[in-house]
TORNUBA-420840 format. One record per residue: residue in one letter; x, y, z of N, C-alpha, C in turn. Coordinates in steps of 0.05 Angstrom, whole numbers, plus 5000, padded with zeros to 4 digits. Each point is the difference from the previous one (the first is absolute). Layout:
residues N
AXYZXYZXYZ ...
This chain:
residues 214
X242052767481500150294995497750084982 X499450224998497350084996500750234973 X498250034978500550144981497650164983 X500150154987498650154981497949694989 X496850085003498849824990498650214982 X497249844980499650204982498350225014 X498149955018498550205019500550255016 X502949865002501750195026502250114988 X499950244998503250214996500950105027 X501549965005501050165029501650224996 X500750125011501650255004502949835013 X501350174976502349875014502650325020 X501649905018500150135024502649975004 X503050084979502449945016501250045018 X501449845014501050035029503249995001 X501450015015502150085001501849604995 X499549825010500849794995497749774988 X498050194985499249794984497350234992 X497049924991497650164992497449735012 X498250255002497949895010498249994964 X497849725011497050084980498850025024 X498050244991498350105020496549944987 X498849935011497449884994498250205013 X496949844993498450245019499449775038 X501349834997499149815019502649995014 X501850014994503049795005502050184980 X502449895007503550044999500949854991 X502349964981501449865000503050064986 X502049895028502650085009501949824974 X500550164978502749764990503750235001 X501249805009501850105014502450004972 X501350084994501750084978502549774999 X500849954985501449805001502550064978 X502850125011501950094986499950254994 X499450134969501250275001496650095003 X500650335011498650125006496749934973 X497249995005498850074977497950304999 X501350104975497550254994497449885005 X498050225001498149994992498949874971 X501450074980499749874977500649774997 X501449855013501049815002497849755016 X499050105022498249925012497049974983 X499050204987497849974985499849724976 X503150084996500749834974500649675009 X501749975024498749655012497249945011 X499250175003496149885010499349974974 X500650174974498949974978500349804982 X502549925007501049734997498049785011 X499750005023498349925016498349804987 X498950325002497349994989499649884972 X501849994979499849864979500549775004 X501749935014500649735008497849785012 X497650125009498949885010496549804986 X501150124972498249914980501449674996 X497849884990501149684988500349984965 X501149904988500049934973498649754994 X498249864986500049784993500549944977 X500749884990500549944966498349884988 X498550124966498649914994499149754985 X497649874991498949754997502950014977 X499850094983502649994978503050045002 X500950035020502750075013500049705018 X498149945010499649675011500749844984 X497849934976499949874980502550004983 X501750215000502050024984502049825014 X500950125026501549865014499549705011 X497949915003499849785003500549774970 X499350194973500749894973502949905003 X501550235007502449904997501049765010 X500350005016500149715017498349784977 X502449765004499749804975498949795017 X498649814981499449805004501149794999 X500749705031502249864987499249874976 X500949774986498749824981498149825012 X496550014998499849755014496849994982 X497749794994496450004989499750215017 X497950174991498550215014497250004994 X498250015017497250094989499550285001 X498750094978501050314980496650034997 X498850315006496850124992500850114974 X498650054989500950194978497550255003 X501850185005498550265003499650274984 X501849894980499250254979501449864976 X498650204980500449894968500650264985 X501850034984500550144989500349954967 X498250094978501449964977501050134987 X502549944983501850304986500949864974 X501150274986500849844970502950035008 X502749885000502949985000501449934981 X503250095000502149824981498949724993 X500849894989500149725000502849895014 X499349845019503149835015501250024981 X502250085007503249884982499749964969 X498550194997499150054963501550274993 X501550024980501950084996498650234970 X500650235000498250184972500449844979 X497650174992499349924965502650234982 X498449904968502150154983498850315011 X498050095008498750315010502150135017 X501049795022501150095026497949985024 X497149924997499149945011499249765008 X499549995032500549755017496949855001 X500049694986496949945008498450015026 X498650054997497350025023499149715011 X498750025027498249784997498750075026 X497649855004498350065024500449785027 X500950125018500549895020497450055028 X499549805019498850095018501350005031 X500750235003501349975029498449925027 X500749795014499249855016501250265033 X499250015015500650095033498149765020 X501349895012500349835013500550015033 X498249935023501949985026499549745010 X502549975017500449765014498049955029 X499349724989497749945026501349905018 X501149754991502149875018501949784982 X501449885013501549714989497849814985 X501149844980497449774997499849855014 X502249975019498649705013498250145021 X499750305002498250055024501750155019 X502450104998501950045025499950274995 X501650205019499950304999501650034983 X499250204982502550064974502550225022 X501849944996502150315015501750034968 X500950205004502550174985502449895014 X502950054983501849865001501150075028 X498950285015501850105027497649825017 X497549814997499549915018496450175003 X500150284988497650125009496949904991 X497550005015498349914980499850164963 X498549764995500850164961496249914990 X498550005023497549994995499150284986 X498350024974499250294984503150074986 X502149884992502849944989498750124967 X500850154989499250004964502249974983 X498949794984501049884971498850004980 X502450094982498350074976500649784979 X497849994969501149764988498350154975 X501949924977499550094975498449804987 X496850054988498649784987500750054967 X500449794984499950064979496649874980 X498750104995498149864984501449904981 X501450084980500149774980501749775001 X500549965045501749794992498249815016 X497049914993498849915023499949684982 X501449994990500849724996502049765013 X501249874977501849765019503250124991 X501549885005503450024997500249824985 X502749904983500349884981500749615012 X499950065029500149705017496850085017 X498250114988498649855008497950125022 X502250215015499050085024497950195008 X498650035012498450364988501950215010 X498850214987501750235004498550065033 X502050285010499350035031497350254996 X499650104973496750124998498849825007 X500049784978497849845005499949865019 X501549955019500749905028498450145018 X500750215004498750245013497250044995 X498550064970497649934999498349805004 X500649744992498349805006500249975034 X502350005009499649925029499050145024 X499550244990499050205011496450015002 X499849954969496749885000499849695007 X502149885004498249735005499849774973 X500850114990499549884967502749844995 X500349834985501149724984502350124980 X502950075015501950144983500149994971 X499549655000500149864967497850044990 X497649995013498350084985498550284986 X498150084992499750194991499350145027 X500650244989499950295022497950224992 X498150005023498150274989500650265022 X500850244990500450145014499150244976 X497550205019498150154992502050304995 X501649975032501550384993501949925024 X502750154994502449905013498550075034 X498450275004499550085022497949765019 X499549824985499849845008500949745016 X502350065001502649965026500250045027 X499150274997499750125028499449945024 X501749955019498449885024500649695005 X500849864977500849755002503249905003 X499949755008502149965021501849794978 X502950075000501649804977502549875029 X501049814982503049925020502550044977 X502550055015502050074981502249955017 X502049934986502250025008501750224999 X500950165017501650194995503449995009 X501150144985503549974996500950255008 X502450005012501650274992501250014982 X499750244972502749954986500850405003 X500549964969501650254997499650164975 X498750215003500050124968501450144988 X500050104976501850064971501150235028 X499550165012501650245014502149815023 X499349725015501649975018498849945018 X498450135007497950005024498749795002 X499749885028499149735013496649994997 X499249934988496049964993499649735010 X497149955010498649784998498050004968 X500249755005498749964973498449644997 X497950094979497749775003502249844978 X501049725003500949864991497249734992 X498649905020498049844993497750065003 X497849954983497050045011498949615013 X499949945025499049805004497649925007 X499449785000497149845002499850085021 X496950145014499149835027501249755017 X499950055020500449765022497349895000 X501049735003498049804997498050135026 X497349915008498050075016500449705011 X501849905035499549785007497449905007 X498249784993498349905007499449925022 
């Protein structure tokens, strides 16, 4: 069946068991179907039509959002890091001073997407879909780019040295955080759950490179 395009308005032509569109070329017969329709009535389903015949796509951020949601199962991931953000925040789980005010501290926020699995396999989301360009986020702390009290490094300094290439235990030169950018980390990621309830992925490990087989 044939309808109102944007070029063409037709004249429309009611008939006794249905209305014509009348063109400058051609006719066309639609026959009424149930109760009688006005004229007004008629203008108003082509107009319909006619709106109807537009497409919607949804945009890069209505994508991105919806594809966010969708979780990741638990499994190593190889992670770009694509943006850096630095901000001053609360301090974690630091509780006010005698002021009422809450300490500060400088944090650098990590954004992150998924390349693939570490062993090399297609990363999917938990319904199965690809989760290639997937974003995770991860809180850097500078002043914790040291060890743990067993020993371990912290997952900044995890994240920085392995990112450059550099010797976790050993000393670390890094010129400006934006100097990250572009470089490739591995992590383990988890599902848990935050202070509201809500199901998050979250960077639980920063790990070594895979060995380069010889």
């Amino acid at each position: 069946m044939e309808h109102i395009t944007n070029d063409e308005i037709p004249i429309i032509e009611p008939g006794r068991h249905g209305y014509w569109e009348i063109y400058d070329d051609r006719k066309i017969w639609h026959p009424n179907r149930g109760r009688k329709l006005t004229k007004a009535d008629i203008i108003n389903q082509e107009l319909d039509r006619f709106a109807n015949d537009y497409m919607l796509f949804p945009s890069k951020q209505k994508l991105d959002e919806e594809r966010q949601f969708m979780l990741l199962p638990q499994d190593d991931y190889e992670l770009v890091i694509t943006d850096i953000q630095r901000i001053t925040q609360n301090r974690y789980m630091a509780k006010p001073d005698k002021d009422g005010k809450i300490p500060q501290e400088d944090v650098i926020n990590f954004t992150l997407e998924v390349v693939a699995c570490k062993d090399g396999s297609e990363a999917k989301d938990e319904k199965g879909n690809d989760a290639g360009g997937r974003r995770v986020f991860f809180t850097g702390r500078p002043e914790s780019m040291g060890f743990k009290s067993d020993g371990t490094p912290s997952k900044t300094r995890c994240l920085v040295a392995y990112a450059l290439g550099q010797d976790v235990e050993g000393d670390i030169e890094l010129e400006e955080w934006e100097q990250l950018l572009g470089n490739t980390i591995f992590a383990e990621i988890v599902v848990g759950t935050n202070q509201k309830g809500q199901k998050k992925n979250k960077i639980t490990r920063i790990l070594p490179p895979p060995r380069i087989k010889k």
